[in-house]
PDBQT receptor file of N, H, CA, C and O in Angstrom, charges set to zero:
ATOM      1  N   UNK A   1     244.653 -68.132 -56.412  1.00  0.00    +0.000 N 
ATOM      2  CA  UNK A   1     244.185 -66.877 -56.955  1.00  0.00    +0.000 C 
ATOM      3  C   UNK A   1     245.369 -66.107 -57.545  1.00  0.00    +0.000 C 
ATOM      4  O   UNK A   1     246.358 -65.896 -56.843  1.00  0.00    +0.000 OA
ATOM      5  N   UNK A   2     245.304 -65.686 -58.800  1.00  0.00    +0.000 N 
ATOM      6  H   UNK A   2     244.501 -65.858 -59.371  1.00  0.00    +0.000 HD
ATOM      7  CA  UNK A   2     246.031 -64.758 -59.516  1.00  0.00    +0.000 C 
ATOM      8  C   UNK A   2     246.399 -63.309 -58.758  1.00  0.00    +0.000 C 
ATOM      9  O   UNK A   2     245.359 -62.812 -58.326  1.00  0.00    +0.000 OA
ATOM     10  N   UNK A   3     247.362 -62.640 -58.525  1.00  0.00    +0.000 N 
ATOM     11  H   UNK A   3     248.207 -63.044 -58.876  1.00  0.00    +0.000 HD
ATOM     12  CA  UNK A   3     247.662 -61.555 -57.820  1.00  0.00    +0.000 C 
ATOM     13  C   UNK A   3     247.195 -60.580 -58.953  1.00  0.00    +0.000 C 
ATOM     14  O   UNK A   3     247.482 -60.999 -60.074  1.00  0.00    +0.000 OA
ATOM     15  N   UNK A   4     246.554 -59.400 -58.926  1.00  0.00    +0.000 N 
ATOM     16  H   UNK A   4     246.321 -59.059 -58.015  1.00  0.00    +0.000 HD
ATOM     17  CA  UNK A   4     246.546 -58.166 -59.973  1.00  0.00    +0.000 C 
ATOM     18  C   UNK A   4     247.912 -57.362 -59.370  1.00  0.00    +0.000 C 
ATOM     19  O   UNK A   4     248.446 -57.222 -58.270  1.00  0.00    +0.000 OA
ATOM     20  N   UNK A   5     248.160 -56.905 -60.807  1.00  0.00    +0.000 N 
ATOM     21  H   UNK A   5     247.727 -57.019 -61.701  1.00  0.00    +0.000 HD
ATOM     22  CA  UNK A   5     249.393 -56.205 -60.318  1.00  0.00    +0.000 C 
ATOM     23  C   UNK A   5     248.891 -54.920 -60.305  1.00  0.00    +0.000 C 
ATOM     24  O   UNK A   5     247.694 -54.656 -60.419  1.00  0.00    +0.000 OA
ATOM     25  N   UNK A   6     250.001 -53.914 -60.133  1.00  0.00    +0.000 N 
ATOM     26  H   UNK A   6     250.973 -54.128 -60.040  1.00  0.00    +0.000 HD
ATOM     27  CA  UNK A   6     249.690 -52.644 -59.560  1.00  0.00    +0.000 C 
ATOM     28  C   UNK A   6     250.268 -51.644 -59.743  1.00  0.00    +0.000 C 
ATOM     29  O   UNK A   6     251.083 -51.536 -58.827  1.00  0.00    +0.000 OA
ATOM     30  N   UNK A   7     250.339 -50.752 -60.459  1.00  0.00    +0.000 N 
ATOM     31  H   UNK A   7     249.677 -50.840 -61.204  1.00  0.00    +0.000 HD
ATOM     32  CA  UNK A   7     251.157 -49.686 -60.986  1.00  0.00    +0.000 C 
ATOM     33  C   UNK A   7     250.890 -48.584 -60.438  1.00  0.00    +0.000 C 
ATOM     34  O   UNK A   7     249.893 -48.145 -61.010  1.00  0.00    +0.000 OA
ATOM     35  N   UNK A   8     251.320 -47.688 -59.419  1.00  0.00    +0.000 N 
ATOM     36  H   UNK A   8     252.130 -48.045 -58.954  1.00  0.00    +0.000 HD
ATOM     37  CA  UNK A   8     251.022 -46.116 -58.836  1.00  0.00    +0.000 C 
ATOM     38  C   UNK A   8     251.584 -45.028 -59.570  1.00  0.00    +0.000 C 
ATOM     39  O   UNK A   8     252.707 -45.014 -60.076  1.00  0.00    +0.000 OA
ATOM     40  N   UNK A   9     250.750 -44.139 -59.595  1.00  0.00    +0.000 N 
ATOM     41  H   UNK A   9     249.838 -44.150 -59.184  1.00  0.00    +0.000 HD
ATOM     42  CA  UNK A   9     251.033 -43.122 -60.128  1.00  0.00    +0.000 C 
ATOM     43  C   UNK A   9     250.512 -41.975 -58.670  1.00  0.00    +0.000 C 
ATOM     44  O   UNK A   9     249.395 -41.685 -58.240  1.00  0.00    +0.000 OA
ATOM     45  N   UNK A  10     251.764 -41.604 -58.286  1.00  0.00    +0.000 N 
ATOM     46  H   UNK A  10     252.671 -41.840 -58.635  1.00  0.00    +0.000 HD
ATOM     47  CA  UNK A  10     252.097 -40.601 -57.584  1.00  0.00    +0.000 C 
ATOM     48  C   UNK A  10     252.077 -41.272 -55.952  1.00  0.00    +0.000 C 
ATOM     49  O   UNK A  10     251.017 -41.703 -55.499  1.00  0.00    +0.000 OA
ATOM     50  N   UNK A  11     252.982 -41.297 -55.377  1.00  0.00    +0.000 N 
ATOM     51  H   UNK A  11     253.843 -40.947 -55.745  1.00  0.00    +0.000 HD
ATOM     52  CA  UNK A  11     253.353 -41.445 -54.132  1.00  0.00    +0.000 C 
ATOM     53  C   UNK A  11     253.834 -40.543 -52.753  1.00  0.00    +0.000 C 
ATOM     54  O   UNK A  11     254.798 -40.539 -51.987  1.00  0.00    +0.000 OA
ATOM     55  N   UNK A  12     252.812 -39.935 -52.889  1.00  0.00    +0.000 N 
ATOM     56  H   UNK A  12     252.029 -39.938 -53.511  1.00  0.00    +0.000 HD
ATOM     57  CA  UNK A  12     252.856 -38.591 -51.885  1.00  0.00    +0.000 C 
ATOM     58  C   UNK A  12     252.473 -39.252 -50.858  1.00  0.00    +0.000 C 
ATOM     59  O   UNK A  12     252.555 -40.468 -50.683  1.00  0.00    +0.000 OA
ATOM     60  N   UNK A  13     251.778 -37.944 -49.723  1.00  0.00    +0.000 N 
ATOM     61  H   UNK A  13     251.712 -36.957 -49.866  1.00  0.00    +0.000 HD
ATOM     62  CA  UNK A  13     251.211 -38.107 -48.738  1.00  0.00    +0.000 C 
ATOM     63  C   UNK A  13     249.887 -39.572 -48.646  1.00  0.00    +0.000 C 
ATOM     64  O   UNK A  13     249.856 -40.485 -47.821  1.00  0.00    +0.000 OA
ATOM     65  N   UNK A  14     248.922 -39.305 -49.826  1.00  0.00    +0.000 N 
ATOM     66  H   UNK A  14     248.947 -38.563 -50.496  1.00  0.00    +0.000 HD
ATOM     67  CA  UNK A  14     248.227 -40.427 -49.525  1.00  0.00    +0.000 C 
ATOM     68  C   UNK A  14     248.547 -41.596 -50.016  1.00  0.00    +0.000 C 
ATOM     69  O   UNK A  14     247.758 -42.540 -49.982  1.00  0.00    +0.000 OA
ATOM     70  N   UNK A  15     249.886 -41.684 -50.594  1.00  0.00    +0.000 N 
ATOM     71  H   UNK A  15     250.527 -40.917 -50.621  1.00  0.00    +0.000 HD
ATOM     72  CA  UNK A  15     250.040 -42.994 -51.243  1.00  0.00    +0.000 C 
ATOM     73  C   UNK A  15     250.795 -43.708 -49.736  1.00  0.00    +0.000 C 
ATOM     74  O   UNK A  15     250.674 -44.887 -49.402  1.00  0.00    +0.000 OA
ATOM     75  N   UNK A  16     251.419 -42.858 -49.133  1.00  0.00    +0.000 N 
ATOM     76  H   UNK A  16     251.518 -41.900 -49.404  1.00  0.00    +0.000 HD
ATOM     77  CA  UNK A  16     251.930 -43.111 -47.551  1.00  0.00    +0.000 C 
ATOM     78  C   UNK A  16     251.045 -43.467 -46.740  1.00  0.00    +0.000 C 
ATOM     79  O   UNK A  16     250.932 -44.552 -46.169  1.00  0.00    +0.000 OA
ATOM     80  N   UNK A  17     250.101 -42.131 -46.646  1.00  0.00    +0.000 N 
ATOM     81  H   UNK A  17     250.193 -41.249 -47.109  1.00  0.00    +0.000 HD
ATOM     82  CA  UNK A  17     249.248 -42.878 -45.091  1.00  0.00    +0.000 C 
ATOM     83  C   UNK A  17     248.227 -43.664 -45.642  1.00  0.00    +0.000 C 
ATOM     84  O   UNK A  17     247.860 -44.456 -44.773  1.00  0.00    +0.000 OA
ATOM     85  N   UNK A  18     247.625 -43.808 -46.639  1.00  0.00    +0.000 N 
ATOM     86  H   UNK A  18     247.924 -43.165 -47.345  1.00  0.00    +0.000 HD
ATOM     87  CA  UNK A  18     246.451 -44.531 -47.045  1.00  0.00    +0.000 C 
ATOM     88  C   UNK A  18     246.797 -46.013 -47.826  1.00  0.00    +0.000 C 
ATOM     89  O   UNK A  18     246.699 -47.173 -47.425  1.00  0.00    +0.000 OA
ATOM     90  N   UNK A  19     247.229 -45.460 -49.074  1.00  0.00    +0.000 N 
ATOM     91  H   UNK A  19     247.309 -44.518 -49.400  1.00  0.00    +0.000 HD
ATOM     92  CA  UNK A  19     247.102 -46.778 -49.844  1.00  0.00    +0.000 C 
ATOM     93  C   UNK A  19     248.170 -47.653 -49.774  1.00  0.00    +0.000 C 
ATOM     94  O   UNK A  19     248.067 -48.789 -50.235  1.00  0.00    +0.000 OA
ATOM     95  N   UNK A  20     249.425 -47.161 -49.125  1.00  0.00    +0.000 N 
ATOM     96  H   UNK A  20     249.509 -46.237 -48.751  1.00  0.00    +0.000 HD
ATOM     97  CA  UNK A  20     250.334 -48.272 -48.839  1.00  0.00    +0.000 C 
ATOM     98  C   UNK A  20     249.854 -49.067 -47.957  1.00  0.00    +0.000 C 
ATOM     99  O   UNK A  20     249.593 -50.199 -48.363  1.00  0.00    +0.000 OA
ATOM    100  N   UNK A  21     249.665 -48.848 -46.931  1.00  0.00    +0.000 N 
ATOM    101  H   UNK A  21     249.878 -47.928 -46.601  1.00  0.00    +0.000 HD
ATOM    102  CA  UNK A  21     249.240 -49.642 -45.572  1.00  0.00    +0.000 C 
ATOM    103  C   UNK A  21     248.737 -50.462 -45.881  1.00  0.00    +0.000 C 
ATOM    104  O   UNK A  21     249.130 -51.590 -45.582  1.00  0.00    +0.000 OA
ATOM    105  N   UNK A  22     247.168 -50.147 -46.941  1.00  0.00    +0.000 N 
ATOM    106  H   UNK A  22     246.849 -49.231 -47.184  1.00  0.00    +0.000 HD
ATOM    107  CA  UNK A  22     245.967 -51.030 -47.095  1.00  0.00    +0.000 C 
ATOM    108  C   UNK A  22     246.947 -52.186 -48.154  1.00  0.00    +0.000 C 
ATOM    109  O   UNK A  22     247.004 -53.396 -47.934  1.00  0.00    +0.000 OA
ATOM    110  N   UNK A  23     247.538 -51.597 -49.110  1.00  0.00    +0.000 N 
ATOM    111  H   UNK A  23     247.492 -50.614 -49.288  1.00  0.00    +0.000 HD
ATOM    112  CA  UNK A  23     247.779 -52.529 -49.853  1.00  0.00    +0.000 C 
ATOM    113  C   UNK A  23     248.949 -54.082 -49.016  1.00  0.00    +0.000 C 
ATOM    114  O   UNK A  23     248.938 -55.310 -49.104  1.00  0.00    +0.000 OA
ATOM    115  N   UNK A  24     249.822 -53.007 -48.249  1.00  0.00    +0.000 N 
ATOM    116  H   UNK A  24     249.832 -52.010 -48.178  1.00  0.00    +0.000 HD
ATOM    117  CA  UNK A  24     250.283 -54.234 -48.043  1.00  0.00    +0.000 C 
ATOM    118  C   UNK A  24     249.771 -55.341 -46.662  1.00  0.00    +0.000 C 
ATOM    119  O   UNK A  24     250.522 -56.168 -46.144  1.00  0.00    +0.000 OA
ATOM    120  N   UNK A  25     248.553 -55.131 -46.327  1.00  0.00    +0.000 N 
ATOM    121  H   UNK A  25     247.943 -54.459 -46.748  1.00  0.00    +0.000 HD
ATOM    122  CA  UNK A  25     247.611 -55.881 -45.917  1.00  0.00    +0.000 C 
ATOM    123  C   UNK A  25     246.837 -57.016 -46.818  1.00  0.00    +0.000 C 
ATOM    124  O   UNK A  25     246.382 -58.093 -46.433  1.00  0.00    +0.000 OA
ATOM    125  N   UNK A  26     246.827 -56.504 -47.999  1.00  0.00    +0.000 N 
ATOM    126  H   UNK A  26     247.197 -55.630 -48.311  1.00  0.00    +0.000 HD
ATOM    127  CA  UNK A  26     246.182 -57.148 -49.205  1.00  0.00    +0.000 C 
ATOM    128  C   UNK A  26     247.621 -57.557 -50.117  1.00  0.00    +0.000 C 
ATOM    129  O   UNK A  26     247.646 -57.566 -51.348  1.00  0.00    +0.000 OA
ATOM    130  N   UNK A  27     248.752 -57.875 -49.262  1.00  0.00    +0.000 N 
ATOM    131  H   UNK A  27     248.732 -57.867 -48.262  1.00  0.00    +0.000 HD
ATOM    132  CA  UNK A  27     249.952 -58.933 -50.500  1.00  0.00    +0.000 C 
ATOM    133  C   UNK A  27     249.319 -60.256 -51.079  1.00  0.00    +0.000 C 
ATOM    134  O   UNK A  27     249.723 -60.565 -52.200  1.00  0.00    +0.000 OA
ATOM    135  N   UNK A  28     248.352 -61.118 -50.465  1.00  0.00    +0.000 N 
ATOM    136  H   UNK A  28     248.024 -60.866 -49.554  1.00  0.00    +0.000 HD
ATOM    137  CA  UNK A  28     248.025 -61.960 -51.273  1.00  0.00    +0.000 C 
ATOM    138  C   UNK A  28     246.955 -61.661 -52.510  1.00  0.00    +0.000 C 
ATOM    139  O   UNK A  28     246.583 -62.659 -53.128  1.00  0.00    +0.000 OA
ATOM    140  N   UNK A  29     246.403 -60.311 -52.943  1.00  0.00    +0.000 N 
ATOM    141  H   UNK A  29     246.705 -59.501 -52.441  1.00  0.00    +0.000 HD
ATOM    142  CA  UNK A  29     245.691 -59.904 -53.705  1.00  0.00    +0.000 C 
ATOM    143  C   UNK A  29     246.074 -59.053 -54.986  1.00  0.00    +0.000 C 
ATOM    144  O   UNK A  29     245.589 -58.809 -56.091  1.00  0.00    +0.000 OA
ATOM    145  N   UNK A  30     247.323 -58.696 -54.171  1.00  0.00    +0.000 N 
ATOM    146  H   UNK A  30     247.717 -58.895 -53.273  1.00  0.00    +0.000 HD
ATOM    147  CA  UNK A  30     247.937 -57.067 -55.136  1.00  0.00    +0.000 C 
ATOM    148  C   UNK A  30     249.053 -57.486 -55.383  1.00  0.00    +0.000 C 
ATOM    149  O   UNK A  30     249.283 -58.504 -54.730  1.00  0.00    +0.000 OA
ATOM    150  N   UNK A  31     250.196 -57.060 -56.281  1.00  0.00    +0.000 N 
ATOM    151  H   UNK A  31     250.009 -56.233 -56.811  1.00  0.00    +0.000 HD
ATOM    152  CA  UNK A  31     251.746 -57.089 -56.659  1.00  0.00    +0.000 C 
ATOM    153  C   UNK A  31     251.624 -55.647 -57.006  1.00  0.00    +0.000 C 
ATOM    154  O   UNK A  31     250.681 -55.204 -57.660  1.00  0.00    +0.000 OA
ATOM    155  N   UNK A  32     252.751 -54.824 -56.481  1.00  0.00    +0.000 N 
ATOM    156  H   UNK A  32     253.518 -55.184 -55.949  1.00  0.00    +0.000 HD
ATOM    157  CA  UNK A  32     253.006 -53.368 -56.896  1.00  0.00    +0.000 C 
ATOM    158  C   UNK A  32     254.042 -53.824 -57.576  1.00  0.00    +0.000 C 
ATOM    159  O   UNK A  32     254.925 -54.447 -56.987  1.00  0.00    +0.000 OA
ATOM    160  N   UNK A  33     254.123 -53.504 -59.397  1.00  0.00    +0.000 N 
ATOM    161  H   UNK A  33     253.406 -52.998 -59.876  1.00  0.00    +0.000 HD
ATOM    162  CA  UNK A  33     255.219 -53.626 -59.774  1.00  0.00    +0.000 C 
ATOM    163  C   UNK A  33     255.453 -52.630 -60.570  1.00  0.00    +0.000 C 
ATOM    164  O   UNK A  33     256.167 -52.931 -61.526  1.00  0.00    +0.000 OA
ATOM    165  N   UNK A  34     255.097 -51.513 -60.518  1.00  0.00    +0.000 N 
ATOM    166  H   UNK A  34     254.517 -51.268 -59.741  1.00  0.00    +0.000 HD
ATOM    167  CA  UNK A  34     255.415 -50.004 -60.881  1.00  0.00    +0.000 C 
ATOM    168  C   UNK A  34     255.098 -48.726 -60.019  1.00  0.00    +0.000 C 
ATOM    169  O   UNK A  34     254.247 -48.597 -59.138  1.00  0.00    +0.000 OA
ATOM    170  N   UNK A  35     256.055 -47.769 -60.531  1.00  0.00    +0.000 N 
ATOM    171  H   UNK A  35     256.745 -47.874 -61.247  1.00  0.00    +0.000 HD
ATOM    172  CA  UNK A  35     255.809 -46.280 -59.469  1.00  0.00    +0.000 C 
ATOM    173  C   UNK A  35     256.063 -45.454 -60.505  1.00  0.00    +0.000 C 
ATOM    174  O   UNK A  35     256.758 -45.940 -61.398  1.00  0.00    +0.000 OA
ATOM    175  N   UNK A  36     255.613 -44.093 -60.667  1.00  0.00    +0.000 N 
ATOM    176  H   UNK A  36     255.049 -43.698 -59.942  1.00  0.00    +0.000 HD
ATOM    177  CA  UNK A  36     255.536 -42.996 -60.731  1.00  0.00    +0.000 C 
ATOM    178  C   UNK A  36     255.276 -41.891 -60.252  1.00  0.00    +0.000 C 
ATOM    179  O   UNK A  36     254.074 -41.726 -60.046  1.00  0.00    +0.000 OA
ATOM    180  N   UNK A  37     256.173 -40.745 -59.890  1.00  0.00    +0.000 N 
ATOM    181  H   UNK A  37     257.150 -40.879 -60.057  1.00  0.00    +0.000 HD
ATOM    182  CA  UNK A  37     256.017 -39.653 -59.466  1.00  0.00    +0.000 C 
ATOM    183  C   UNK A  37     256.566 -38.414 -59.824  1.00  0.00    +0.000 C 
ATOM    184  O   UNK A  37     257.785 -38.489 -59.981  1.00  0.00    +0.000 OA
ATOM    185  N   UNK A  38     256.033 -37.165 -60.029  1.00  0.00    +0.000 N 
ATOM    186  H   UNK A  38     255.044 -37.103 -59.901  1.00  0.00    +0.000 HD
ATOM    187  CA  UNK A  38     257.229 -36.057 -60.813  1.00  0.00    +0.000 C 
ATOM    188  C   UNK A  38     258.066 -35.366 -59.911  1.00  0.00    +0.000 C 
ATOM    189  O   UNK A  38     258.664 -34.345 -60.252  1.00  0.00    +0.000 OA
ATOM    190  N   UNK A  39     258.166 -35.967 -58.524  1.00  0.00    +0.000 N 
ATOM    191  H   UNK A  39     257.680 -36.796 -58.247  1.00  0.00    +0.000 HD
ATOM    192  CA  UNK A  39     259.651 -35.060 -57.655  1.00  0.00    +0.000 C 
ATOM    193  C   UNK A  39     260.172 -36.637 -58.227  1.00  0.00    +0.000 C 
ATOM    194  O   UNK A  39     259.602 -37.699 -58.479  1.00  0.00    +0.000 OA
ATOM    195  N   UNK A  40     262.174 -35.917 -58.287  1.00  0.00    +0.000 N 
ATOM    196  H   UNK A  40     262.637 -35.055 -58.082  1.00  0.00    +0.000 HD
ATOM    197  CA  UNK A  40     263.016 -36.628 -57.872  1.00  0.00    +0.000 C 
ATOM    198  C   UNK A  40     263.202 -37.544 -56.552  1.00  0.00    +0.000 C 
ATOM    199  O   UNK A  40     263.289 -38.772 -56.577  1.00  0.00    +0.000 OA
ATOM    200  N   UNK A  41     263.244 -36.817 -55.513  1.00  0.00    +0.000 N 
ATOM    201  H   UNK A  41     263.173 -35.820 -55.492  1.00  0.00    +0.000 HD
ATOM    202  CA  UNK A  41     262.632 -37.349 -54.061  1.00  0.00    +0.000 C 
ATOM    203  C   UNK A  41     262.889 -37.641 -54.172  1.00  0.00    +0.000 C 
ATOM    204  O   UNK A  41     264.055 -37.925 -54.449  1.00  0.00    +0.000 OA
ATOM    205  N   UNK A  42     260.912 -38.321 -53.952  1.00  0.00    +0.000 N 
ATOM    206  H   UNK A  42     259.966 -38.090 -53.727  1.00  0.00    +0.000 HD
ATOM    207  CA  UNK A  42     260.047 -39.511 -53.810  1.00  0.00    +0.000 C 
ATOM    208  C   UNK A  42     260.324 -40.479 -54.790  1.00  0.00    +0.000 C 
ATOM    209  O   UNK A  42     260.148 -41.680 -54.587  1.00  0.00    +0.000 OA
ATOM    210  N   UNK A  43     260.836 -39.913 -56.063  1.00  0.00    +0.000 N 
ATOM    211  H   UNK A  43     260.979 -38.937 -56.228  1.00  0.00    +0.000 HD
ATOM    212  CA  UNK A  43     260.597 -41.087 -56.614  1.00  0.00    +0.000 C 
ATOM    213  C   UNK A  43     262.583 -42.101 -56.520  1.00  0.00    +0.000 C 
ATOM    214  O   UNK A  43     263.032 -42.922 -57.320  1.00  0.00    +0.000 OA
ATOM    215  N   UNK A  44     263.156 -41.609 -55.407  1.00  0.00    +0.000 N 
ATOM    216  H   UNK A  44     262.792 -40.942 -54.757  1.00  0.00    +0.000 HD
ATOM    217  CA  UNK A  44     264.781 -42.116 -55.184  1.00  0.00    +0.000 C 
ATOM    218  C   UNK A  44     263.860 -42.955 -53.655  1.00  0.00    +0.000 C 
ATOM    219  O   UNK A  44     264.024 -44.144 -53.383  1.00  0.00    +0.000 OA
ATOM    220  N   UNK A  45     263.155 -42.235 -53.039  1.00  0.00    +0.000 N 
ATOM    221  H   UNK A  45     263.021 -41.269 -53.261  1.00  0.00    +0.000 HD
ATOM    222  CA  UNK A  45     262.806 -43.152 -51.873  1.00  0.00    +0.000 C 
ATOM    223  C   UNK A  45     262.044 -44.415 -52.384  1.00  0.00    +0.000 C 
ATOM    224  O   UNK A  45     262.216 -45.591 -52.064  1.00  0.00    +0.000 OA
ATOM    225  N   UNK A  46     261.090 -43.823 -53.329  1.00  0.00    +0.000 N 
ATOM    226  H   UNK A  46     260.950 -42.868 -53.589  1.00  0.00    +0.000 HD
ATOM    227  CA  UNK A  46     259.848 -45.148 -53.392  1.00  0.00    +0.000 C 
ATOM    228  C   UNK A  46     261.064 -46.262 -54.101  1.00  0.00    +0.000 C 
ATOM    229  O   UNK A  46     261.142 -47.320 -53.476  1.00  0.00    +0.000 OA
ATOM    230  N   UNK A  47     261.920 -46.152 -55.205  1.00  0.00    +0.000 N 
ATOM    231  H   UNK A  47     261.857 -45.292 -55.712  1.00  0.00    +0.000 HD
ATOM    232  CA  UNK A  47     263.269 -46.693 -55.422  1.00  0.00    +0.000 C 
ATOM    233  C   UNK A  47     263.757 -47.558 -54.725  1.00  0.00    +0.000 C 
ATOM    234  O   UNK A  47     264.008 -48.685 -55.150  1.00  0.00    +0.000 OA
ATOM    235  N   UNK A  48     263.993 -47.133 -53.421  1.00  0.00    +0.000 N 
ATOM    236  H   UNK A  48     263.789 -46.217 -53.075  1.00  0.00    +0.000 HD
ATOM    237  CA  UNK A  48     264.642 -47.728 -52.601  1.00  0.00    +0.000 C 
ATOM    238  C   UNK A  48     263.850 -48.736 -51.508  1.00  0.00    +0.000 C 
ATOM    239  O   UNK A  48     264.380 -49.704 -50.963  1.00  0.00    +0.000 OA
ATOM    240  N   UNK A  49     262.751 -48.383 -51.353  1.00  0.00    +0.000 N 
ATOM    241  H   UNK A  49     262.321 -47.596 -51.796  1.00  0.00    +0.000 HD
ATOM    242  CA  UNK A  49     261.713 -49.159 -50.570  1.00  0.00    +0.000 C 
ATOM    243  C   UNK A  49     261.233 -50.552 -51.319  1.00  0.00    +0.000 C 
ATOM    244  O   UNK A  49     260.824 -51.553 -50.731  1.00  0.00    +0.000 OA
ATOM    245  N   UNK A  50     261.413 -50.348 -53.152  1.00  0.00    +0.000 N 
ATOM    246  H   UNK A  50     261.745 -49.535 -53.630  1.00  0.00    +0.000 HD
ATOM    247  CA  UNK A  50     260.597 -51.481 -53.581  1.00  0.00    +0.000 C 
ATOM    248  C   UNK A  50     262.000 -51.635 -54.551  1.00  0.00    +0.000 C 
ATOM    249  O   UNK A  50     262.030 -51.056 -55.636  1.00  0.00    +0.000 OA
ATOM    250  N   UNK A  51     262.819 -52.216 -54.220  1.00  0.00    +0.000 N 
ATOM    251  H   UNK A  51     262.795 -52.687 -53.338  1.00  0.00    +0.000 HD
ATOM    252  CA  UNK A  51     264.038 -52.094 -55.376  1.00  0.00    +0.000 C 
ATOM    253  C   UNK A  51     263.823 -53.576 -56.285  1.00  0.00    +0.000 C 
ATOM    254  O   UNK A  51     263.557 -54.732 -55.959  1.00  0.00    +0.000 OA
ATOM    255  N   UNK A  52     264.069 -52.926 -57.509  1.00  0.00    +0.000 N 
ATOM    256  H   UNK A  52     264.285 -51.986 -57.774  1.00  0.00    +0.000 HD
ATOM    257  CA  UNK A  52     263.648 -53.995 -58.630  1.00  0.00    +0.000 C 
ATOM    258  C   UNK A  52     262.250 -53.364 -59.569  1.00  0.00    +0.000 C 
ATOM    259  O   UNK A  52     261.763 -53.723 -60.641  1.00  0.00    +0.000 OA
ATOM    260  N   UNK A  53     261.918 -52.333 -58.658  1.00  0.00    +0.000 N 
ATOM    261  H   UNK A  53     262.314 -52.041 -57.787  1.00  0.00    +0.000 HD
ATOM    262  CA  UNK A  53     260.623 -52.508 -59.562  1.00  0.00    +0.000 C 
ATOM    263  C   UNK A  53     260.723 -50.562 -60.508  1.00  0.00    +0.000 C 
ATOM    264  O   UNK A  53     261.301 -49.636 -59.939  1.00  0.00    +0.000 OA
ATOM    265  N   UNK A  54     260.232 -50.436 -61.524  1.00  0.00    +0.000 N 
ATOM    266  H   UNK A  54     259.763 -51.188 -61.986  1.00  0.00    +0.000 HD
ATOM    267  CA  UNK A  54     260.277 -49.484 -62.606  1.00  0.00    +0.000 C 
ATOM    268  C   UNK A  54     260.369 -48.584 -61.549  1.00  0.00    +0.000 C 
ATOM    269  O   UNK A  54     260.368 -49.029 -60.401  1.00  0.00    +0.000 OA
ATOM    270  N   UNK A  55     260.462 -47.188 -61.790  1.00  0.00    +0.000 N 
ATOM    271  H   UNK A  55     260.463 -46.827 -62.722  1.00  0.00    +0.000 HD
ATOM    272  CA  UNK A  55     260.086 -45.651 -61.205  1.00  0.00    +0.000 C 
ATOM    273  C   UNK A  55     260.433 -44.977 -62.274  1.00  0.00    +0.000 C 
ATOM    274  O   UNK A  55     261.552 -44.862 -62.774  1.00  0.00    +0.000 OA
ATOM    275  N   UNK A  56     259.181 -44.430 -62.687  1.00  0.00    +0.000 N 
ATOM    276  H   UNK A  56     258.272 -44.524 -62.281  1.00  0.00    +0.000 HD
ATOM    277  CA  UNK A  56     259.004 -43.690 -63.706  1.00  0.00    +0.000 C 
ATOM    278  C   UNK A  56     258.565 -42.102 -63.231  1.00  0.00    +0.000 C 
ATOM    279  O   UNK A  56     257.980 -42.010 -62.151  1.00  0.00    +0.000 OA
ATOM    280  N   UNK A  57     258.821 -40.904 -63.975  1.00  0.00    +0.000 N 
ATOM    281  H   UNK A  57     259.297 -40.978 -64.851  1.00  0.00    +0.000 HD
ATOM    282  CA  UNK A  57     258.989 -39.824 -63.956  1.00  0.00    +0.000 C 
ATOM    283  C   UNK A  57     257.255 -39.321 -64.483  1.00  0.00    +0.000 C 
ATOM    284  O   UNK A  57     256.373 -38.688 -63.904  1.00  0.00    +0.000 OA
ATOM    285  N   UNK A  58     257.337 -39.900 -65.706  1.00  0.00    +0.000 N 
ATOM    286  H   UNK A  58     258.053 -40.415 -66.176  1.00  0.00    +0.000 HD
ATOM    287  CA  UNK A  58     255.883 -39.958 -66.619  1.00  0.00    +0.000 C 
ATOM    288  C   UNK A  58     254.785 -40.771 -66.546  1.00  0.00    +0.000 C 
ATOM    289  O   UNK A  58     255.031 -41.816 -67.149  1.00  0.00    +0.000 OA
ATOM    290  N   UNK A  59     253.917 -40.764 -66.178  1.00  0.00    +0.000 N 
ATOM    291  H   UNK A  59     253.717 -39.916 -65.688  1.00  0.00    +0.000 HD
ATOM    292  CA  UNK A  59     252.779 -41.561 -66.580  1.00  0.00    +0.000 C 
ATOM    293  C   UNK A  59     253.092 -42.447 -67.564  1.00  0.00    +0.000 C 
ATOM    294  O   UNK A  59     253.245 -43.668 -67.575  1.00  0.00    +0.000 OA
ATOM    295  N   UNK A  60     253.159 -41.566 -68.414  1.00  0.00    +0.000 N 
ATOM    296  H   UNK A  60     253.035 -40.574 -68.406  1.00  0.00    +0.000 HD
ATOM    297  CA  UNK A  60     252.787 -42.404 -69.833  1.00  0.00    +0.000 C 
ATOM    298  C   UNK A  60     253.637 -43.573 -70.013  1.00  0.00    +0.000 C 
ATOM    299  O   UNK A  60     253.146 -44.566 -70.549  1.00  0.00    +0.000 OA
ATOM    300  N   UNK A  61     254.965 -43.578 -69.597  1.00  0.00    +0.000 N 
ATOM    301  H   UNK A  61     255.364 -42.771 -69.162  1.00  0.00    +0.000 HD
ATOM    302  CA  UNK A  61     256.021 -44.421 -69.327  1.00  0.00    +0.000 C 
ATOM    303  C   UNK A  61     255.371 -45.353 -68.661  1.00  0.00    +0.000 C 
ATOM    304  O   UNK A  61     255.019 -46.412 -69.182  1.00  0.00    +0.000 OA
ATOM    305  N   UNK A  62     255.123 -44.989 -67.258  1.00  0.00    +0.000 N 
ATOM    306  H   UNK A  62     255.409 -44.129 -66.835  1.00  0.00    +0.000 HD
ATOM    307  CA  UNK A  62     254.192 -46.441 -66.522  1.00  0.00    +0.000 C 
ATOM    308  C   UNK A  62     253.226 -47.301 -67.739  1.00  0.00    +0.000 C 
ATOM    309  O   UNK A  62     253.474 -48.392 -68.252  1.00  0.00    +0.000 OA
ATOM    310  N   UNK A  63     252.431 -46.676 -67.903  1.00  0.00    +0.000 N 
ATOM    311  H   UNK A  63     252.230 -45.790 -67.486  1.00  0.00    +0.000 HD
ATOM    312  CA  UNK A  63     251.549 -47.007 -68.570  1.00  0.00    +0.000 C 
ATOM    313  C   UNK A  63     251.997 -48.099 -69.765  1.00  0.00    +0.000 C 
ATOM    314  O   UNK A  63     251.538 -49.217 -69.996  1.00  0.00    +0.000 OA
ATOM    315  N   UNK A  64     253.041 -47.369 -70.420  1.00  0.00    +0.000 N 
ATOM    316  H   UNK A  64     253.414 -46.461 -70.233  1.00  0.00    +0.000 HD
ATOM    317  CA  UNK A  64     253.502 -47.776 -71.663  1.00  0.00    +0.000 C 
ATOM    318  C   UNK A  64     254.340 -49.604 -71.136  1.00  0.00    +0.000 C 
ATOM    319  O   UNK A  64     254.876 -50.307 -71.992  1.00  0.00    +0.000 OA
TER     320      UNK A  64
């Protein structure tokens, strides 16, 4: 089976308690290979948790 990949846009509170968890229960289904968020932070932590993969400031950037 083909993995869908997975691009987030915004990694706050529910991208923590909710959709991380689930997703990485579902690694043989999902690839997260993008982030976006508009704090600096989060987006130096999510950085550092998934290193290699984009962190974008803008949407549209993800997207693009």
């Amino acid at each position: 089976m083909t993995r869908k990949k997975i691009g987030v846009i915004g990694v706050g509170l529910i991208w923590q308690r909710v959709h991380q968890p689930i997703l990485a229960q579902m690694q043989d289904e999902f690839e997260l290979v993008a982030f976006c968020d508009a704090s600096p932070e989060r987006r130096a932590q999510i950085a550092s948790e998934f290193p290699g993969c984009p962190v974008f400031a803008d949407y549209t950037e993800l997207l693009a």
